[in-house]
N, C-alpha and C positions, 0 to 999 in steps of 0.2 A: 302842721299840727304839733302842739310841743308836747313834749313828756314823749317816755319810754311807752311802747309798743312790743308784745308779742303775742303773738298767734299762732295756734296748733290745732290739730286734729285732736280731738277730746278722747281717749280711749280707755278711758276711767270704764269701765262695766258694772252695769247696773244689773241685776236679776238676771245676771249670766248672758247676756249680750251687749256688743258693743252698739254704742247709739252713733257714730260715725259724726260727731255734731264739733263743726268747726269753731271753737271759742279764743277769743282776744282780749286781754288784760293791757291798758293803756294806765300806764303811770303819769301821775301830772310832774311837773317840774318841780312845783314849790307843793309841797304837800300840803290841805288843811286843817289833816290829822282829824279826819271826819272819816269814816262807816266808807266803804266801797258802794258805787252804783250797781245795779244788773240790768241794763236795756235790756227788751223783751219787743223786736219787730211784730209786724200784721204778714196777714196772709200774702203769699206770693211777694213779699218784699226781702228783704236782707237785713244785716247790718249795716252793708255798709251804705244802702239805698237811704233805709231809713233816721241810720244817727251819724253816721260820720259826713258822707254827700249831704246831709240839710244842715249840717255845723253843729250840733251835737253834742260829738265826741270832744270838738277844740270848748265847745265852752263849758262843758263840765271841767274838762284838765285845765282850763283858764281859771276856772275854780276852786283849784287843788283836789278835786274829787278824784278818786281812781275809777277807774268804769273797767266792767264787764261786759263784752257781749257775746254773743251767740247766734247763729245762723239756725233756725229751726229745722226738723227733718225734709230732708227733699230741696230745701231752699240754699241759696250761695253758694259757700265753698263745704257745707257739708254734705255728707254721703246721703246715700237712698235707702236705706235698709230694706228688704225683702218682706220680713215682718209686719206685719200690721200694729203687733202690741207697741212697737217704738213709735209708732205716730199719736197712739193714746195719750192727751190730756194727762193724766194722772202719774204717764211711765214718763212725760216729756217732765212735769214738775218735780218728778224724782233724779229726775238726769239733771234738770237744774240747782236742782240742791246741793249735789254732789260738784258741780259745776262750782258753785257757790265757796263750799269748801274749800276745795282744789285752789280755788284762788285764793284764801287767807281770810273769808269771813268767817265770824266766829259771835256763839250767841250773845245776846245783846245783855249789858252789865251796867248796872246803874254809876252812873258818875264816869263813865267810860263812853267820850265819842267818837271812838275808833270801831268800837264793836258793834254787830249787828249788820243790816242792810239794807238799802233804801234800792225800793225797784220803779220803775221805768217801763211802765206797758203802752204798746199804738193797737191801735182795732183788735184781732187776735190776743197779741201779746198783751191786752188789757184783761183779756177773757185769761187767761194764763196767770195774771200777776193778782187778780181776785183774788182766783184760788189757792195761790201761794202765797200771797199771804194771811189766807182764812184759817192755812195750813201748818204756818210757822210763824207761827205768833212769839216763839222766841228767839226769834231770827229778824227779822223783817218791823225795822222803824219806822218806816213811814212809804207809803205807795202814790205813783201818780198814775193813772187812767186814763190817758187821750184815747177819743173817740169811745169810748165807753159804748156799753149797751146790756137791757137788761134780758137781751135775747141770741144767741148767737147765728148770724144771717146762715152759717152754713148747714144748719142746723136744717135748712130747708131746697139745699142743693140738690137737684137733680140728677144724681151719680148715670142713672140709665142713658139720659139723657146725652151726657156728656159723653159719655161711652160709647154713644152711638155716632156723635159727631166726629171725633176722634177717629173712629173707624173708617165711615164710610163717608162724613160732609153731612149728613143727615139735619137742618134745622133746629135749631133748640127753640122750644115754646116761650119756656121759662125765661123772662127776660133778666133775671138776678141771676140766673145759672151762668144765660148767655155773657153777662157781663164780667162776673168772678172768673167765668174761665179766658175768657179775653185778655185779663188781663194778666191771665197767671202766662199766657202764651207770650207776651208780650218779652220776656225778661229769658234772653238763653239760658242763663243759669238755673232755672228753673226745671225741675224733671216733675213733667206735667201727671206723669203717672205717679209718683212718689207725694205729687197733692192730692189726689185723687185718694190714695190710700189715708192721706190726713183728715180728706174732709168723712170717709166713712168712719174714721176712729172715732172722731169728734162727734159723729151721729150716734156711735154706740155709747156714748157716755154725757147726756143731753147736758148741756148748762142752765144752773138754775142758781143765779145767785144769793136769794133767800136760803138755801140749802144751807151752806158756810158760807158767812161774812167777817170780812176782816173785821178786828178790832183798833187797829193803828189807826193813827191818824191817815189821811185820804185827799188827794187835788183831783178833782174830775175836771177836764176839761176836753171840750170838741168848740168846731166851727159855728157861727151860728146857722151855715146854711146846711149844715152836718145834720140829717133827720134823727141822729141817735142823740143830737144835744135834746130831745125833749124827753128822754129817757132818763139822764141825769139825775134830776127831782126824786127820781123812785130809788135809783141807786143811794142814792145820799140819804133819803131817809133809811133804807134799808143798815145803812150804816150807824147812823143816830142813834138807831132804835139798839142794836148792838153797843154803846158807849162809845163810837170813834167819833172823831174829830173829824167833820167832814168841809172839806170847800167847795166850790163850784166857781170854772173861769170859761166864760164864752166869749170867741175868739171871733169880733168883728169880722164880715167879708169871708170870713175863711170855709171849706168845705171839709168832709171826711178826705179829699185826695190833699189838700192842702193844705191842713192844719198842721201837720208837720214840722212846715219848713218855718213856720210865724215864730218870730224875735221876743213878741209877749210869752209865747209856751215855754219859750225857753228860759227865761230871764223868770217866767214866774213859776216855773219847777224848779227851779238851781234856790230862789229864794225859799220855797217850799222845803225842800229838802236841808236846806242849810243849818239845822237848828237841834 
């Protein structure tokens, strides 16, 4: 991977607690004096699962792009806070923001394309980078959405459920519970209880992206065999209707688990964001 690399434990404090959230600032070689990235992973993934392992990381900084990222609560190399309110949607986009800062973005200035932010959302971190940038409108130039959706799947997780397998092996009915959690089990790094706390935050604070919509320009894109690319259509109009600039790219062959790692996503968000 070329360019400068550093990574730290974040201990920036937000609303009087520390969010434990493992963040990396990757410098490109040849700078192209463009805005910094923010990658924003999915559930039960990583950073480094989701942008540096699928190539990422190397073709943004192939780019000259700087990139951000961040391991969300409970996920990678950051911490599990005890708390519930650190799993909350609202206290994680305020930790990013400050994230944001911390790293050297700074509000968006006309004639200036160093300033501002271009963010990078997968499944979750799409649900995340909506809201942020519906939120900072004078921060945040332009958004991409992989695997989008105008409904958040966990939204209908079976917390009991899982709590009870967890415990004692007990069956899960729910075949989407069964599945999220499967795969959240899958990944050591993972503190399976410290999702568990994500997924209730996220139940306490529903997602509803008509609520706040960005206004910035916007790439949605998913798999086509990805069930959330037919949601798309609604996302984008929802955008429209707001004055932003909407695209739409569906990704041949590709799935929600595999959309990813595809050379078009990439090569066609690097060009998305270029500008």
């Amino acid at each position: 991977m070329s360019g400068r690399h550093t990574g730290e434990q974040h201990s920036h404090t937000v609303e009087g607690t520390d969010p434990q959230l493992f963040v990396a600032v990757h410098d490109p070689k040849d700078d192209a004096g463009l805005r910094p990235v923010l990658l924003l992973h999915g559930f039960s993934s990583s950073a480094k699962l989701n942008w540096e392992d699928s190539g990422w990381i190397p073709a943004l900084l192939e780019a000259g792009r700087r990139v951000i990222t961040v391991d969300l609560p409970g996920h990678g190399r950051s911490g599990a806070p005890e708390d519930r309110d650190s799993y909350a949607p609202s206290r994680i986009r305020a930790d990013l923001l400050q994230i944001a800062f911390d790293a050297g973005a700074r509000p968006l200035r006309d004639g200036d394309p160093s300033s501002g932010l271009d963010v990078v959302g997968y499944s979750l971190g799409s649900r995340l980078a909506w809201e942020f940038g519906a939120t900072q409108h004078e921060l945040v130039h332009r958004l991409v959405l992989g695997g989008p959706n105008v409904a958040d799947p966990l939204a209908d997780f079976d917390l009991v459920a899982a709590q009870r397998y967890l415990a004692d092996g007990t069956p899960i009915a729910d075949e989407s519970t069964a599945g999220l959690l499967k795969m959240a089990m899958l990944l050591p790094s993972n503190n399976i209880f410290a999702l568990l706390s994500l997924v209730e935050a996220i139940k306490s604070e529903p997602y509803d992206p008509s609520e706040a919509v960005p206004h910035m320009p916007m790439l949605l894109v998913a798999g086509e065999n990805d069930e959330r690319a037919a949601s798309m259509p609604e996302l984008a109009a929802l955008g429209a209707k707001a004055g932003a600039m909407v695209e739409q790219l569906v990704l041949p062959g590709r799935s929600h688990t595999n959309a990813i790692t595809s050379r078009a996503f990439k090569q066609g968000a690097i060009s998305f964001l270029g500008v």
